[in-house]
N, C-alpha and C positions, 0 to 999 in steps of 0.2 A: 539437529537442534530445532524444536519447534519455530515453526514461522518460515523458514529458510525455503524451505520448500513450496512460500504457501501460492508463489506465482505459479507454478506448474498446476495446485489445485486449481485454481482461481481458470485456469486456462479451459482445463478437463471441465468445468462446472458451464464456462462458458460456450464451450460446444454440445454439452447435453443440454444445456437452456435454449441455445441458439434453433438448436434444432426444432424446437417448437415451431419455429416462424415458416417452417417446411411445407408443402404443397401436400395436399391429403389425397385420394381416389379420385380418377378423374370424373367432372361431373352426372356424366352420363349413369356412372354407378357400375357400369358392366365390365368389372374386372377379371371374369373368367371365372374359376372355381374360387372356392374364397383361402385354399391354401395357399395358392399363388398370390392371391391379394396383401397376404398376413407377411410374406416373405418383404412385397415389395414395401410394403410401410416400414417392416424393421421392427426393431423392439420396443413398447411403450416408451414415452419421453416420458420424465418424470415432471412431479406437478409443481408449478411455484413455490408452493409452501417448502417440498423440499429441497426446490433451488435457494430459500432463503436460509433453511435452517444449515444446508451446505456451509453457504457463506458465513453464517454467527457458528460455526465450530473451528471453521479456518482461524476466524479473528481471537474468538475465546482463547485457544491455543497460545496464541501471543499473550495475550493480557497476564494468562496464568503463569508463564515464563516471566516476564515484567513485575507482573507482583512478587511473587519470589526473592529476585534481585530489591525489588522495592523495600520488601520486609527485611530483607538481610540489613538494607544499608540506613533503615532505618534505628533498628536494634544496634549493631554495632555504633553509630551516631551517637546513642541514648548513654550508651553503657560504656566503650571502651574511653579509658584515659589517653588513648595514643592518639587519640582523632585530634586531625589538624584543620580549621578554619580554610574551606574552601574559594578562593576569589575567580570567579567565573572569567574571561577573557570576552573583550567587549565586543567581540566580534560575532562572539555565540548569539549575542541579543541581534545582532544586525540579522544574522540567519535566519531567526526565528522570522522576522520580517517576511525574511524573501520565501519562507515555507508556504507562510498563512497566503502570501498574493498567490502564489502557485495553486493552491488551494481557490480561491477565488477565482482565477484566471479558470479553473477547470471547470466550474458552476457558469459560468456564461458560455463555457463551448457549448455545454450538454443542452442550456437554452436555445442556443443557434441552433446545434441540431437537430433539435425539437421542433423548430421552426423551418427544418427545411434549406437552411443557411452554411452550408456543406465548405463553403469558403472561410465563412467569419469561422467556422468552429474548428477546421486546420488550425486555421490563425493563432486561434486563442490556446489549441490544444499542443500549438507548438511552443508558445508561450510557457504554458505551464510544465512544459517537462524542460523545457531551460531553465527553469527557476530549479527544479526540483535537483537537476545536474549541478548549478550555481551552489545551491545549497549543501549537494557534499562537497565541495570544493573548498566550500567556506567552513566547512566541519575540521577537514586535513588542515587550513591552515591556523585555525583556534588551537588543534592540538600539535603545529610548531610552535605555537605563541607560548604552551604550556613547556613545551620541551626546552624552548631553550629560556625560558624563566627557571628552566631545573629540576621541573616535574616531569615525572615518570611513574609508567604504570605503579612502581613499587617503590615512591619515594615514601607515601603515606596511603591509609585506608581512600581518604576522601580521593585522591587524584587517582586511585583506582579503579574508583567509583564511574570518576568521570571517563576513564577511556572506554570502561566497559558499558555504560551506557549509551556513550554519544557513539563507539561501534557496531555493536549490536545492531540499534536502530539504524545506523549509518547504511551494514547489510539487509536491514530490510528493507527503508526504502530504495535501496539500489534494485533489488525487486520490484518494486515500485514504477521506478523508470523505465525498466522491461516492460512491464505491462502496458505502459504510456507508448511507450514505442511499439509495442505489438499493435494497440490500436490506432497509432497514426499511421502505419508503414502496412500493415496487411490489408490485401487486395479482397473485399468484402459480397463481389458481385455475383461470386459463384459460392460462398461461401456460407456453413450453415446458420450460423451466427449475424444480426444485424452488429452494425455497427453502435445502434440505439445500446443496445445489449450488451454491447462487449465497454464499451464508452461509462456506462452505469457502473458495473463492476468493478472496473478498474478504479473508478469514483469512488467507491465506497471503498475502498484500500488504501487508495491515497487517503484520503479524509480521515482514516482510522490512522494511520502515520502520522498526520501532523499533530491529531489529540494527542498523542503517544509522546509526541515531541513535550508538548507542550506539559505534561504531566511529568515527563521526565526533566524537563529544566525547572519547575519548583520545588522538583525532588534535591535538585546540586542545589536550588541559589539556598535552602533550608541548610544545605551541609556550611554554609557559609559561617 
């Protein structure tokens, strides 16, 4: 399923990046013959531009999955007489809360660490993958709220709608929180990747989730 995967990219992308930050020929210049020299550097790193364009195919990928699902539940909305008036469970709005702080919380790690503040930016990086855990948490329990009100996948279109999108995204950002945990809990000191780098990346994935989120819940409260 597009996207599922996309932490594993996001991982591979982050160690052909990381790897730039790697020590070149030593200064002196006198590497011996220059086959040996070619061996010891390895293969070309690739260049920003397509560590960038890496990461906008990763995300694309999702979007174009989502729209899909978007346009379907649009049209049937439009068209079918069976569609039932969806009432969002008011718990979902509280999540959405605890997404966007997460979000937030993740923007002042990357400043701490910016700054060299390697404590404050744990701090906050732990912060934000607690929310982001709080946040599926709060997902399962909106959808008991829906289940034992009597909705089910297959009671109507709209409550369909709803489990298949609030899951979907539910499994992606559960990738999400791998990634968060990959870059609180890996040991970065021998490692080819800064932590600046791995920290970014993962940023940029989360923050595509919560837009995600956020597109996706005006998509139900419309089913309304």
């Amino acid at each position: 399923m597009p996207g599922i995967t996309t932490l594993e990219d996001i991982e591979l992308i982050i160690e052909d990046i990381g790897g730039g930050g790697g020590k070149g020929p030593p200064a002196g210049g006198d590497d011996g013959d220059g086959g040996d020299s070619n061996r010891r550097r390895g293969p070309q790193l690739p260049s920003s531009r397509r560590y960038a364009t890496a990461i906008v195919i990763a995300l694309v990928s999702i979007v174009m999955f989502f729209m899909a699902m978007a346009a379907a539940f649009l049209f049937l909305r439009s068209t079918s007489n069976k569609w039932v008036p969806l009432h969002l469970p008011a718990l979902v709005w509280v999540n959405t809360v605890i997404l966007l702080l997460s979000s937030g919380a993740i923007e002042l790690a990357r400043r701490s660490l910016a700054g060299a503040n390697v404590k404050q930016f744990r701090r906050l990086w732990s912060v934000a993958t607690a929310l982001g855990v709080l946040f599926l948490i709060g997902q399962l329990a909106a959808w008991r709220e829906f289940v034992l009100a009597g909705f089910y996948v297959s009671t109507n279109q709209a409550s369909s709608f709803f489990y298949i999108f609030t899951g979907l995204h539910g499994l992606h950002l559960l990738g999400g929180v791998c990634a968060l945990l990959y870059v609180s809990l890996r040991k970065f000191e021998n490692a080819k990747v800064s932590r600046s780098v791995a920290a970014e990346i993962a940023s940029y994935y989360w923050h595509f989730m919560d837009g995600l989120w956020v597109f996706l819940l005006a998509l139900l409260y419309l089913g309304k």
